[in-house]
N, C-alpha and C positions, 0 to 999 in steps of 0.2 A: 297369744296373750298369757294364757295360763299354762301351766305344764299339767299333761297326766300324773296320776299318784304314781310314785314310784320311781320314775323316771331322772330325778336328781342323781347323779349318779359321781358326782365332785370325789376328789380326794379328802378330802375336809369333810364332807357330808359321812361318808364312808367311813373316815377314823370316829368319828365323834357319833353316827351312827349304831354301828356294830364290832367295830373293833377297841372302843374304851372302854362299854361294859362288859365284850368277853374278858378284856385284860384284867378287870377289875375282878371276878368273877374267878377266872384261873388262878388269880394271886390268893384270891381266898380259900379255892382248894388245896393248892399247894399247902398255905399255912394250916388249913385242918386235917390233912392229914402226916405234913412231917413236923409239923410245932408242936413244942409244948402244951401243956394246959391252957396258959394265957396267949399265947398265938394259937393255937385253937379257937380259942373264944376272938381273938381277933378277925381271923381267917371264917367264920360266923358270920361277922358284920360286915366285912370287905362282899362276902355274898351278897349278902341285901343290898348294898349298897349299888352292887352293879346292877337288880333286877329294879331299881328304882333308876337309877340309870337310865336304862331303858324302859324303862315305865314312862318317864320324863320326855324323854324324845317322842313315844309313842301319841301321848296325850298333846303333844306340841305338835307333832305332824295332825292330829285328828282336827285341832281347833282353826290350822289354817285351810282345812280342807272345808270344816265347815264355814271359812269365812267367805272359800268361792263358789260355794255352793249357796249364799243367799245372796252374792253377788249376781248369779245366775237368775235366781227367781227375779232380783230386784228388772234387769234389764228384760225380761218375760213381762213382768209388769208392766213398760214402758212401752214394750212393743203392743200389749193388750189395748193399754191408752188409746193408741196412735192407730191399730187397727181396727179394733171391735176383733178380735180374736188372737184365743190364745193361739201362740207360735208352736208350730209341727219343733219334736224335739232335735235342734241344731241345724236345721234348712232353713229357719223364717230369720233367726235372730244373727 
């Protein structure tokens, strides 16, 4: 039903993952250390940009983890309903 964390492991998961905010990220060192003043300061924000990046993904992988994780409680619930006791964890449910 659900996959373990982590385990997505797609080509597309993967680029968009870990490899768009290291490129983002590389491109920005690059530019601050052989650029000008103003690609310096470019190369600056191309940083940020990829730790948000993946800040983004991070916080978006976290909210769908919390979504199957009350998905979990919700069906615990239903099994508590339906038995008079809460379910041993992943044998009863």
């Amino acid at each position: 039903m659900s996959r373990a964390p982590g385990r997505d492991r797609s080509p597309a998961v993967v680029a968009v993952r870990y490899v768009l905010p290291a490129a983002i990220v590389l491109a920005g060192l690059v530019l601050t250390v052989v650029g000008s003043d103003t690609a310096a300061g470019a190369g600056v924000v191309l940083i940020g940009v990829g730790f948000l990046v993946a800040l983004g993904g991070a916080l978006m992988r976290l909210s769908i983890e919390s979504n199957r994780d009350r998905e979990r409680e919700e069906e615990a619930r239903r099994y508590f309903d339906r038995h008079g006791r809460w379910p041993r964890r992943g044998a009863d449910v």
